[in-house]
N, C-alpha and C positions, 0 to 999 in steps of 0.2 A: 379495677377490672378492665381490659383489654375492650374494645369493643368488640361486636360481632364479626364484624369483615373486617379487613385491611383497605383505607380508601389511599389509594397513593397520591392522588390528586391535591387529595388534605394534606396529607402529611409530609408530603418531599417538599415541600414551600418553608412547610415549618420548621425541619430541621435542619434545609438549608440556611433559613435566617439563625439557627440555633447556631449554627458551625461559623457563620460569620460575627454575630452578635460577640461568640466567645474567642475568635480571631485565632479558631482553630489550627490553621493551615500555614501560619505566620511560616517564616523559615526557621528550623530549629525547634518548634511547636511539639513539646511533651517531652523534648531530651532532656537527658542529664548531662552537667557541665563536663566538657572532656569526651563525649558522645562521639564516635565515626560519623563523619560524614557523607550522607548519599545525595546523589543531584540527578537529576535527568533536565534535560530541557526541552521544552515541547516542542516541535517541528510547526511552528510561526502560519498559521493560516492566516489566508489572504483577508486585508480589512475589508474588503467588497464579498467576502465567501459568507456562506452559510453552512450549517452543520448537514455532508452528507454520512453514508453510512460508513466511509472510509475513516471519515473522523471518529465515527462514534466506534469504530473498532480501537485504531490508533490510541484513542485517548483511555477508552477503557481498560485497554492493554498499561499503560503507564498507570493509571491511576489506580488499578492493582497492587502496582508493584511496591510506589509510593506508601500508600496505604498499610502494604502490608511489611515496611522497613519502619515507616514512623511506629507503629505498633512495637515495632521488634528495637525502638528507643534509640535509632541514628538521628543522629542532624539533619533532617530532610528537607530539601530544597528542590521544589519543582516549580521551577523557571516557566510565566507565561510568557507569551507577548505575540505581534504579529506583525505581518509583513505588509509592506507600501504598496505592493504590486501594482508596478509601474502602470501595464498596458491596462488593466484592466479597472485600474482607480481613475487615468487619464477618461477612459471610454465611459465609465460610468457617469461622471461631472459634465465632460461634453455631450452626453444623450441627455443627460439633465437640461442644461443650457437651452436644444434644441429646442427639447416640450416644454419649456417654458419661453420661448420664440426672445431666448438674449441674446447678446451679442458672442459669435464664437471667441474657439483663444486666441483667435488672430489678431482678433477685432480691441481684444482687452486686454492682450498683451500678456508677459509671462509671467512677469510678477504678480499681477491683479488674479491671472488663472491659479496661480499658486495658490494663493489666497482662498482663493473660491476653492480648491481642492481641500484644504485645511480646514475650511467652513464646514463643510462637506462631512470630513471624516469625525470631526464633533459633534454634529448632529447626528449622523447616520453609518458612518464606521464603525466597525468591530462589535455588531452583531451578536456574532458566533458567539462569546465570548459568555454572554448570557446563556446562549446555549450549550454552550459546555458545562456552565455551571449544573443547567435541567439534568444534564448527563451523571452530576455529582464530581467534576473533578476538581478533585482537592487540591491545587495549585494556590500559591501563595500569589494572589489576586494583586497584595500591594506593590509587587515586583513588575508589575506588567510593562513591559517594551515593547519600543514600534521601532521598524527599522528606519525609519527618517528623527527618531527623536535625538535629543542632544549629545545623546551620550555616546550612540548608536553613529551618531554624522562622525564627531570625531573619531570613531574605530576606524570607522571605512578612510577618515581624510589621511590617517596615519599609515595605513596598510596602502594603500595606493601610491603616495607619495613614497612612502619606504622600498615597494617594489620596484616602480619606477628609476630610481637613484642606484637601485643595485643591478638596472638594465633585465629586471624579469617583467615589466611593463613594456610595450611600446606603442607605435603606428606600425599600419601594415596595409599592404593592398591587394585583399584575399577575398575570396569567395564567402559571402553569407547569405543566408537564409532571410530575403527581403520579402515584405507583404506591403503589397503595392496599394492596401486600401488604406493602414495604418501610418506607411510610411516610415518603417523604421524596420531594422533588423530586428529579427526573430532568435529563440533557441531552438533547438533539436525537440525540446520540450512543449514547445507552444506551436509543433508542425503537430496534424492529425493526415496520415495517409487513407484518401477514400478513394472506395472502387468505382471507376469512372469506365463507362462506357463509350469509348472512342475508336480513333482511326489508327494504322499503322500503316505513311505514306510513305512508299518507295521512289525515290526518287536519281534521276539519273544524271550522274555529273561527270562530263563530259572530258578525256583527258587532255593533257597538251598534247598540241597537234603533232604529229609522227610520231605519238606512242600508241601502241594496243598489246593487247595480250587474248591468252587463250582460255577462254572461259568453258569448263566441262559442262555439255548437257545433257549426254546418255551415261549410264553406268551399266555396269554386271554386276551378277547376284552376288558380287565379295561387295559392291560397293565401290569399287576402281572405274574411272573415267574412260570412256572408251568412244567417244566422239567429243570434238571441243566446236568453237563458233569463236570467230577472230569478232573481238569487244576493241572498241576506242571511249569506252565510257566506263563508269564503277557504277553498282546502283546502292545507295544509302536506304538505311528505311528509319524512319522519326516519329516519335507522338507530338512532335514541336514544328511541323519545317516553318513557322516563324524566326527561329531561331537561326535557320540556317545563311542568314543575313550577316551571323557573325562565326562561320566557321573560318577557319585557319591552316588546317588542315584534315587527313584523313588515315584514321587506323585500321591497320591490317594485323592481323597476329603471326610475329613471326615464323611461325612452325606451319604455315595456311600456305599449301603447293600455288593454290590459283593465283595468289599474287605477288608469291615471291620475287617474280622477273621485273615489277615494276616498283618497289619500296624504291625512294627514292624520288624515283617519278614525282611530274604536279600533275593534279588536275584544276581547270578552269569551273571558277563558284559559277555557276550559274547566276544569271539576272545579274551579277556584281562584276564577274569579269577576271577578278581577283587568280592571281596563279597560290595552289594552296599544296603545301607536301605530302606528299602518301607517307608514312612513318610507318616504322613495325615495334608495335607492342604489345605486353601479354595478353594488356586489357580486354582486347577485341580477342571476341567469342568467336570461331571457327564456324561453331555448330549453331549461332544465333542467327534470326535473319541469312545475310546475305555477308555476314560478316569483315562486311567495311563499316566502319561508324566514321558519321561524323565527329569536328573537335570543333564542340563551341566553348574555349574554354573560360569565357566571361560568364557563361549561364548554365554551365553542367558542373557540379562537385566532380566527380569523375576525369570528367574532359581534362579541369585545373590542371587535376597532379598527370595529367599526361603530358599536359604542356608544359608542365614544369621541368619534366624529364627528357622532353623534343626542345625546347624551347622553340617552341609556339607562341604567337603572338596573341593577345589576351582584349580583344573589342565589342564591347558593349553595345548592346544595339538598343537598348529602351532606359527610357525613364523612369525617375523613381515609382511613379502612378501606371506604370506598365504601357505606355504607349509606345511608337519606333521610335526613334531619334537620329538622321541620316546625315541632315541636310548642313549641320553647323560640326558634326560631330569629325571630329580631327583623325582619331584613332580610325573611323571607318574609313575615311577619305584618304589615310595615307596611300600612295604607292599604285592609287587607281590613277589611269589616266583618263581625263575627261572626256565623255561622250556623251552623243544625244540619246542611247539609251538610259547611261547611268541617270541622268538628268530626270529623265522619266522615272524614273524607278524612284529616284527620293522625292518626285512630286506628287507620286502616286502613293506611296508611303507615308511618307514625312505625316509624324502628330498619329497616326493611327492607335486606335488601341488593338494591343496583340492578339486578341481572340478574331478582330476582322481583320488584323494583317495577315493570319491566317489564311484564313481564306482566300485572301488575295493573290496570295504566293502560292499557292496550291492550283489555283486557274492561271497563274502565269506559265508554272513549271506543264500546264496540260496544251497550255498555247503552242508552245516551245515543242510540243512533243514529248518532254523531260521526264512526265508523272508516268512512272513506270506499271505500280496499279496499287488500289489501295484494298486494304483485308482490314474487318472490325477488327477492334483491339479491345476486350478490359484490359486496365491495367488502373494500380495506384498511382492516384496524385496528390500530393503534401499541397494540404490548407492550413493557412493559419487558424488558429483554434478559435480566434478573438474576429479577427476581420472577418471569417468565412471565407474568403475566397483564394484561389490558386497562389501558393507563394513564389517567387524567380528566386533561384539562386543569381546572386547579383553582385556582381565585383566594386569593390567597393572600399574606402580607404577607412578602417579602422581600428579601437583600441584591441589592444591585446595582450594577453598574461603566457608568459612561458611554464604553460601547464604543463610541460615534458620535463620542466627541468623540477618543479613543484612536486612532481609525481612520485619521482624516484624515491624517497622517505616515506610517502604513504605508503608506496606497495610494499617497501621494506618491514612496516610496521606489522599490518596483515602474513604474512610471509614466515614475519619471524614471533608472530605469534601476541604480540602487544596491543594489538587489539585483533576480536575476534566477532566471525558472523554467525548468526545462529537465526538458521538453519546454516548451517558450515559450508552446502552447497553455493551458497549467494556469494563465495568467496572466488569462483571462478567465475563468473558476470565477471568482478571487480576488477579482477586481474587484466581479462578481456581487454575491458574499459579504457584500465588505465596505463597498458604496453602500449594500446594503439592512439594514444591522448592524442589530439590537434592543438593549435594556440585554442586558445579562449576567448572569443570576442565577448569584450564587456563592455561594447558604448551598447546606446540605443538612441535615437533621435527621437525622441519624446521629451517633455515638461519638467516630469513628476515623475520625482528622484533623488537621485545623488548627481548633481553636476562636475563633471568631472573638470578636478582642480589644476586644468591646465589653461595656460593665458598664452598668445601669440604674439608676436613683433609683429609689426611694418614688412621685413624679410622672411614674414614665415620661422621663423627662430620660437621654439616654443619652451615653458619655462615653468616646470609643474612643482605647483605650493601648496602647502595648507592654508594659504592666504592671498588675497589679491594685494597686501603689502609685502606679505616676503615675494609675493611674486613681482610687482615692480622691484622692491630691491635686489633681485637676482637680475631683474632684467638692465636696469643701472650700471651693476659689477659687471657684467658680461659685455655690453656696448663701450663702456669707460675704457675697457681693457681689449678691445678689438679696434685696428684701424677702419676707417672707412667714415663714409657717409651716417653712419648712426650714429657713431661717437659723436661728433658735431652738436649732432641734431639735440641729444641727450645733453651734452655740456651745454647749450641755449637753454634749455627748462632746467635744470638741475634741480633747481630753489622751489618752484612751482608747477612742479612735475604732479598730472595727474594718472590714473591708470587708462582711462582712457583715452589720451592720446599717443600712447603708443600699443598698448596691449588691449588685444581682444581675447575674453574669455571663449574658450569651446563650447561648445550652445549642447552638446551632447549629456546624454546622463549615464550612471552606470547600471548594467544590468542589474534586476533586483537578487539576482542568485550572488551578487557579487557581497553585498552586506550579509546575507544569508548565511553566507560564507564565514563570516567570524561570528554569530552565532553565541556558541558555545563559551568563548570569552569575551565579547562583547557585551551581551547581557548580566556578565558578572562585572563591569564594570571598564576590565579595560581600554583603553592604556594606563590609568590612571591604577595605581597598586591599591586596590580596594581589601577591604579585609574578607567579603564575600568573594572574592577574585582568588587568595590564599589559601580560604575557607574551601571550596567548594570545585575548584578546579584541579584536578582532573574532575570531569563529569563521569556516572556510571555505565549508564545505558542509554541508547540511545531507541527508538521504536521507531519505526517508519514503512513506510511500503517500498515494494523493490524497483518503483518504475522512478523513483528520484535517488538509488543507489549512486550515478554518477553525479547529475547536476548538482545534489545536496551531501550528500557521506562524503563522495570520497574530496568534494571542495573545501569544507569542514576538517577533513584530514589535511589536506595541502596545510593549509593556511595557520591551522593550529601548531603543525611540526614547525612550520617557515617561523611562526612569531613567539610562542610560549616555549620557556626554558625552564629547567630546575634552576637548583642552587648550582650545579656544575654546569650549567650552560647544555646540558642534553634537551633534544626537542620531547614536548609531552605532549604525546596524542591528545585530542579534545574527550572519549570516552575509551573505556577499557573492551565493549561489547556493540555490536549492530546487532539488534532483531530486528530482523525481515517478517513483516505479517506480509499474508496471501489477502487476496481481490475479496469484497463480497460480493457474492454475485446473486440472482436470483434463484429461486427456490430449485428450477431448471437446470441452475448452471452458467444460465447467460449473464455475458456481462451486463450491468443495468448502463441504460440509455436513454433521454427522453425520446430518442428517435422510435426505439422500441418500446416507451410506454411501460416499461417494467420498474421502473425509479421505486424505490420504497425512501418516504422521507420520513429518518428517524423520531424526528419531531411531533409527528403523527402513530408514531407507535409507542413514544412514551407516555403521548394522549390517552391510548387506548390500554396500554399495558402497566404503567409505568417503568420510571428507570432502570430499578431493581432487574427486573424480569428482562427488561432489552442486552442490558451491561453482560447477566448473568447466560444469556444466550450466544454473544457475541461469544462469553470467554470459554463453553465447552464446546461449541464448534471451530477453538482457534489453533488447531494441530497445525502442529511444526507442518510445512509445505505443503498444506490444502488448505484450498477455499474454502471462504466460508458459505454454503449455499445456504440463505435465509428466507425462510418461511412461516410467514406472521402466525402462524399455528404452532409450530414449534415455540415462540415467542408466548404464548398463552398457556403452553405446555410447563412453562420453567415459572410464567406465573402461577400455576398451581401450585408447584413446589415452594415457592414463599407463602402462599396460602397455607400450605401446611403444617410450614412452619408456625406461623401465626397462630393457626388454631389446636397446634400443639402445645404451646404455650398457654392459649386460654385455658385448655383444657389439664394443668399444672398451676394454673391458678385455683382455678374449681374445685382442686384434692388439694389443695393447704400446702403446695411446693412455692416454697422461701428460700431463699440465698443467707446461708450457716454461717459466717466466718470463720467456726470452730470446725469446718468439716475437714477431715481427714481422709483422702482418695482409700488408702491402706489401711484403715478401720472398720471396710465396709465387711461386711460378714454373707450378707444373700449373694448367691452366684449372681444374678441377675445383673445387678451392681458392679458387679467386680467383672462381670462380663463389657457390660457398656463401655466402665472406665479402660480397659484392655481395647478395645476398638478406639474409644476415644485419643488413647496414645499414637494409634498406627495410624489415623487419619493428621495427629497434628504430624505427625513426620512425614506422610505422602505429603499431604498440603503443602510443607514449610518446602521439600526436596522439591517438589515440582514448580513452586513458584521460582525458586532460587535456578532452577533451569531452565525456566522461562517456557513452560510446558501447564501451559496454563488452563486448554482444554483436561487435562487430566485432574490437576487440581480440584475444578470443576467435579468435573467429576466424580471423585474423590468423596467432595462437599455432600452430594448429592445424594451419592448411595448410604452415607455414613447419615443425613439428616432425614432422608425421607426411609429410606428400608431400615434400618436401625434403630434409629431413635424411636422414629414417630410407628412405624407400623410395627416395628418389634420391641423394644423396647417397653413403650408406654403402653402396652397391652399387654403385656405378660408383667406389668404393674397392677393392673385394674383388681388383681384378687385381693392385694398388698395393700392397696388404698382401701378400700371395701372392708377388709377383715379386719380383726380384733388384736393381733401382735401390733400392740403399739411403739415398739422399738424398730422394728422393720418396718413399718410406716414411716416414722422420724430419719430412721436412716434412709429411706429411698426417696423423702419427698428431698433432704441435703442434696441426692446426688443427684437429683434432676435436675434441681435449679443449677448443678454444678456445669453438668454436662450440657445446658443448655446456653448458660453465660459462655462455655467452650467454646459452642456452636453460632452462636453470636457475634463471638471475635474472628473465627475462623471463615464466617462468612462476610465479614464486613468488607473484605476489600473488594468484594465482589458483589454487594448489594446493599450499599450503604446506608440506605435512608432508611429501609425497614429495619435490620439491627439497629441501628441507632436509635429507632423508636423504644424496641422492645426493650430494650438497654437502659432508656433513660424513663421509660413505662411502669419498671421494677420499681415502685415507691417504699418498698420493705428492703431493697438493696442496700439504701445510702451511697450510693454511688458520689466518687470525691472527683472521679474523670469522666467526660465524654468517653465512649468506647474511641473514638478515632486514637484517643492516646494510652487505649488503656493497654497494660499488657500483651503481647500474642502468646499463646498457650505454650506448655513445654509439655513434651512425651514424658510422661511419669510414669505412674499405676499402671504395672503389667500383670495377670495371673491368667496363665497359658491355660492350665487347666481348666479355670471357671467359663475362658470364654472357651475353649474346645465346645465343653458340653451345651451350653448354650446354643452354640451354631451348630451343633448335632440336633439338639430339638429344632431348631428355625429347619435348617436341611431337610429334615422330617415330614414335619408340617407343608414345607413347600410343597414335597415330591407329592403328597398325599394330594395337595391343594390343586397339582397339576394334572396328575391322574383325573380328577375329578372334573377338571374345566375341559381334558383335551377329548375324556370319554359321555362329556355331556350330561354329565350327573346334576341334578335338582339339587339345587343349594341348601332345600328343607331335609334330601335324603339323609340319613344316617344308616351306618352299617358298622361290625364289627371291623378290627382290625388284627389279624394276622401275624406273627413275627415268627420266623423261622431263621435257624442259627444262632440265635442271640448268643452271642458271650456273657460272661458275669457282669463288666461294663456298664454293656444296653443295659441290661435285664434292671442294673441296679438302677440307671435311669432312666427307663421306664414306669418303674416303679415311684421315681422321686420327680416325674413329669404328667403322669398321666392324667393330671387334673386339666394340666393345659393342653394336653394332646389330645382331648376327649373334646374341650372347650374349640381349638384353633381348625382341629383338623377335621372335626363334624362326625367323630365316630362315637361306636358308644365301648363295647368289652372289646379289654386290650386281653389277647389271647396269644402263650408261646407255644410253637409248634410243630414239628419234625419233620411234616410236609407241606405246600404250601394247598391251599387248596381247590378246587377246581373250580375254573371258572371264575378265576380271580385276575388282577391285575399285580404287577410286581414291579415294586423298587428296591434300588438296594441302598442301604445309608450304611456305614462303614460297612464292616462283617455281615450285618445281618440284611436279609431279607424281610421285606414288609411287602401283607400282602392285600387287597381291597379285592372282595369279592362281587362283581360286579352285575353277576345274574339277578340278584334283587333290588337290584338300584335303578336299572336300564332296562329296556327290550333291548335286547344282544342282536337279532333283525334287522329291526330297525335302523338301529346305529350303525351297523354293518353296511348298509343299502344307501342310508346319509354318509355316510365317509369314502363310498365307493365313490357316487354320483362327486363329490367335494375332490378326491383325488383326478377324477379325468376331466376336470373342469381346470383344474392348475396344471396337469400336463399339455392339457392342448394350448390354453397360452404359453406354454414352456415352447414347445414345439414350433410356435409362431414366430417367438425372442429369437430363437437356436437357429431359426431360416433366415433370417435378416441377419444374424451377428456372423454366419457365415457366407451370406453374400456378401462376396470383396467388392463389389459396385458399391452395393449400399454401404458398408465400412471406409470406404475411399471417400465417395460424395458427399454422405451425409454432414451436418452441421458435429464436430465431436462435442458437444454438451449432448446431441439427440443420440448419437449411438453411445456413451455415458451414461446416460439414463436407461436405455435398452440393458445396459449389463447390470445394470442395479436393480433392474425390475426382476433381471433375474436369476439373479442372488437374494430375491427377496425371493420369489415365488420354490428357489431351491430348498429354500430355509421353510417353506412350507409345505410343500411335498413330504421332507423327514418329518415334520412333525404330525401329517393325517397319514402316513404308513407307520409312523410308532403306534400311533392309537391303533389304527384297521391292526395291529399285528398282536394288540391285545386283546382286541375282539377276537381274533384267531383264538389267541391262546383260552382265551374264556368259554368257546364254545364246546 
């Protein structure tokens, strides 16, 4: 016998250990020989992560699907593992280091930090990993990959080298995304835009001498200039003017009357002296500012591709740690001629950090007369996610991938329909994305990584291997066979030639998105022709959220087409499918944040809920293109629903329900039976169709109404006369199809709440069960008889309408009254006749009466043809109820009235935060939804009086 409660605490430990003890989840685990194969691979959380709620959608989401393919008897392979993450594993070992007052990496060098990083991740890496398990994901554990391990280095040394060679690798000196506390370039990924409350200085730069123009100051009501003021200056406006130390020149938009006469034109930098070009481009805004922008094109994205298009000179004015850099710096220096101003300015400069060079520069330009005036600014500023602090775009000599030329077969792929998004929409992002691709920078100057396998000469000649032997030996063949100074040098060592005396390894590493990147066949093994490589490659589906659509999907794509071929040499996408999950966010709406204190940590609500109940929440609020808003009460709400399960079950032990071998769906003879088994088919075809569309809140769904309305509140209650009574044949037959319908309910819920069916599954000590449910069959639509279930769900319809009448007109749960029917057809009448035991029992009434008019003072529903009528003068004071529904109705219209002033105030619609005016329209479509239903009642109290 079952216990009383469900303790999930107990039991998810247990039958986690039962799932591994019996190495449940192996790959291939319950197929038959010659089985299809499905694969997903898990999207690699970071070895420093812990499980947020993203993960525990994400993973719930795959381990669904997984679950519910291995049941349906494919070769299932779901691939774990996780990722090195470079900046964040470096950061975590050096804050280690700190609190324990050792020597930094500097101090102990690269190899020894390596080391201590590797210490690290054996002791105290991969976390999560545990806690996916709490989560129940069934991932074949013994596959687990790290993107630094062996097999994983050699992917990346192959794919790098081999792009390289084919000239889709190179050097470049472009513009990245620097974080001046970290020291190393950034992704797009790892910037967070925050709203900063600053200045917007206008600043006045002065032209060459004998130019000016006609600047308009009065207009007419068209907006036409109709007095001007003779200008010999431009005035710029900046959230930088540190920056303005390395502008170059100045943009005007060609189509902008005010400065058409002077493109061409220089004007003199200010404090620097520098003569700098007026340029005409589309870039500069008309209608923004003052519509001349400066061009720094060393430290604006923007600026770059301006100057790329002017050919603009490109000079860096700070160091890697964000200080100026004036005094040695070559590129500033060029073409200025020496004075004892300039002199001043880089003494006064020189070594500063940017935030007080600021200000420095702001009191110079006010000295000068120059600061034209300054107006607050919000605006966003890009922080690094890791360092916290302000990032510089920062010119700078790096590796890079020809993602444009990579791209062109991903987008082909999507496009032409071989692999697809779902939700479908997510396929224009992608496109976005990847028309308007840039290179790829994949170094990073950090430790801890993948070192990027290129070695340098003595000349700068560089020499990329998958070995620091083939790399001197290229380097040999290449000197040998060039005249000069090196050949010499090489033929003197020949014999006792070591790597480092001539080649230096590149000290950089590659991004971690860059391993990430192969992924999908990487962790099946390649390069190496594995037979899990053959096996299991192409992958199925892929799950992920939409804000790593570019960095992760569509790299994943590149890299897959660029290296994996069939037997005819065509490129094979890494998966046939992307689902796109949406954000979870707070019960509100709002995105969760520690800033805002809203965090809900999974971990803590499998505490209090268990997993069953979290998994099963995630998966029916997980509608295609909405969030999921979670609210640890809804979370409690789907715990009931396993409850009820459970204690449906107990309560099918208690009546002598056993699992039949010999039971036959098509031998049942009680409608009852033959009604459940008819629903029991329609749920496993919604079930099996919406999982297969990845329409998983429906599913859900589905589960729900079919377990908790059907089975358990209808079902095993319009049993209770059956178990109770004397036909011991219909006993016998309905306790078979409980336990039948209930091992259904079992399997069709397992992939969505695994540890409690598993219990109850392997609980059944009269089953003999010869599988774990993980592998045991998924159900098949069978037993249909339209007819049995019609009538059936004509009594349940019945019984409801009655049931509803009763709760909305405030009727006492002990009243009993007659019941009414008018128009009955042959139909009813005949079951009515062959129900009325339970419609007397469910519906609280006592004589079922047919009748030609309905009577007064009654309440009316209608169920097919006929009319039913509940008289409700003897039930209720009609008054009273009248007086409470009146006072209930103007107590919801005037908060309606409230909703409907705000939602059309366009102020408030404009301003407001859109999760709060969100919530205002759902308050009132809640309170619409209750208006109709106390004017239904108030109009049957009408009718009743």
């Amino acid at each position: 016998m079952l216990d009383k409660t469900y303790d999930s605490a107990a039991v998810e430990p247990r039958i986690a250990k039962l799932w591994d003890d019996a190495d449940a989840f192996r790959a291939g685990a319950g197929a038959k020989p010659g089985a299809e194969p499905f694969c997903v691979v898990i999207p690699p959380p970071n070895v420093t992560g812990s499980l947020h709620m993203g993960h525990a959608l994400n993973n719930t989401l795959q381990d669904i699907m997984i679950r519910f393919e291995r049941m349906r008897g494919k070769d299932v392979l779901w691939q774990p593992g996780m990722d090195h993450a470079g900046i964040a594993t470096q950061m975590v070992v050096e804050r280690q280091l700190m609190e324990r007052q050792l020597p930094g990496r500097r101090d102990m060098g690269r190899d020894a930090f390596i080391d201590r990083i590797w210490d690290w991740k054996e002791e105290s890496g991969g976390l999560i990993f545990n806690q996916l398990k709490r989560l129940g994901a069934s991932c074949d554990w013994s596959r687990e990959r790290f993107t630094m391990d062996e097999g994983l280095s050699k992917a990346v040394l192959e794919v790098f080298v081999t792009l390289y060679k084919q000239g889709l690798i190179y050097k470049d000196n472009r513009l990245v995304n620097w974080d001046p506390k970290l020291l190393t370039a950034i992704s797009d990924l790892e910037v967070e835009q925050i709203e900063v409350a600053g200045n917007l200085w206008h600043l006045r730069y002065p032209l060459e001498p004998g130019v000016t123009y006609q600047h308009p100051v009065v207009f007419n009501e068209e907006g036409e200039p109709t007095e001007f003021e003779t200008r010999d200056y431009l005035v710029v406006a900046t959230t930088r003017p540190e920056t303005m130390l390395g502008d170059t020149g100045i943009a005007v938009n060609p189509e902008d009357e005010r400065y058409r006469a002077i493109v061409g034109k220089h004007v003199v930098l200010p404090l620097v002296g520098r003569r700098i070009p007026i340029v005409a481009d589309d870039y500069a805004d008309p209608t923004a500012g003052t519509g001349a922008v400066k061009m720094t094109p060393a430290h604006d994205f923007n600026d770059f591709e301006v100057a790329r298009r002017h050919d603009l000179r490109k000079i860096n004015i700070l160091t890697i740690d964000g200080h100026v850099t004036l005094k040695d710096n070559e590129d500033f220096l060029e073409g200025l001629p020496a004075t004892g101003e300039l002199d001043a300015l880089v003494e006064i400069l020189e070594n500063v950090e940017r935030f007080a060079a600021r200000k420095i520069i702001v009191s110079l330009f006010e000295e000068r007369g120059l600061l034209d005036k300054i107006e607050p600014h919000k605006h966003m500023v890009p922080h690094g996610d890791r360092g916290g602090v302000p990032i510089e775009p920062r010119l700078t000599e790096q590796w890079y991938v020809d993602a444009a030329t990579l791209a062109k077969p991903a987008i082909a792929s999507v496009r032409e329909g071989r692999t697809n998004f779902v939700p479908k929409n997510w396929e224009k992002t992608y496109y976005e994305w990847m028309e308007n691709i840039q290179p790829w920078c994949v170094s990073r100057q950090l430790w801890w990584g993948h070192q990027i396998p290129a070695w340098y000469g003595p000349d700068g000649q560089v020499f990329v291997e998958k070995s620091e032997e083939e790399a001197l030996h290229a380097a040999i063949q290449h000197y040998l066979s060039h005249e000069g100074p090196m050949k010499a040098f090489v033929q003197d060592r020949i014999e006792n030639f070591a790597v480092g005396e001539i080649l230096t390894r590149d000290e950089d590493v590659l991004d971690t998105w860059f391993s990430s990147a192969l992924w999908p066949f990487s962790t099946l093994g390649w390069p190496d022709q594995t037979k899990e490589l053959a096996k299991y490659y192409q992958t199925d589906v892929l799950v992920t959220g939409f804000d790593i659509i570019f960095f992760w999907v569509a790299r994943m794509m590149m890299m897959g087409l660029h290296f994996m071929k069939d037997e005819s040499g065509n490129p094979v996408e890494p998966f046939h499918t992307v689902y796109v999950h949406a954000l979870v966010r707070d019960k509100n709406g709002q995105k969760m944040s520690k800033s805002k204190g809203n965090v809900i940590d999974p971990l803590d609500l499998i505490d209090e809920y268990g997993a069953d109940a979290l998994r099963f929440t995630l998966a029916i609020m997980a509608a295609q293109g909405r969030d999921v808003k979670l609210d640890p009460a809804r979370i409690a709400g789907y715990r009931n629903f396993g409850t009820k399960l459970w204690n449906a079950t107990r309560f099918a032990e208690m009546n002598g329900v056993k699992a039949d071998p010999s039971f036959l769906p098509e031998a049942c003879v009680l409608p009852v039976n033959q009604w459940i088994l008819t629903e029991l088919s329609r749920t496993v075809r919604d079930v099996t169709a919406s999982i297969e569309t990845y329409r998983f809140n429906e599913a859900a769904g589905s589960l729900y109404r079919f377990v908790w309305n059907q089975v358990c509140d209808w079902y095993l209650e319009l049993l209770k006369p059956v178990f109770a009574g004397e036909d011991e044949a219909a006993k016998a037959e309905s306790q078979a199809c409980v336990a039948y319908v209930l091992e259904a309910a079992y399997k069709l819920l397992h992939p969505f709440m695994p540890f409690m069916t598993e219990e109850l599954w392997t609980a059944d000590e009269g089953a003999q069960r010869d599988d774990l449910l993980c592998h045991a069959a998924w159900p098949v639509a069978g037993f249909a008889n339209e007819h049995a279930a019609a009538e059936i769900n004509w009594l349940i319809d019945l019984v409801s309408g009655i049931r509803s009448v009763r709760s909305e007109m405030n009727v006492p749960p002990s009243a009993i009254a007659p019941l009414v029917v008018v128009d009955a057809g042959i139909p009813t009448r005949e079951r009515l006749e062959r129900h009325a035991a339970a419609i007397r029992r469910l519906a609280r009434v006592d004589a079922i009466d047919v009748a030609t008019m309905a009577p007064k003072g009654s309440a009316q529903i209608v169920v097919g043809e006929a009319t039913f009528c509940l008289p409700l003068g003897a039930l209720i004071d009609l008054v009273a109820e009248k007086a409470r529904l009146g006072k209930a109705i103007d107590k919801v219209e005037i908060e309606r009235q409230r909703i409907l002033g705000k939602l059309s105030n366009e102020k408030f619609v404009a301003n407001a935060k859109p999760e709060v005016v969100e919530a205002e329209r759902e308050r009132l479509v809640e309170l619409d939804g209750q208006k109709a239903a106390l004017d239904v009642a108030l109009g049957r109290i009408a009718d009743a009086s």
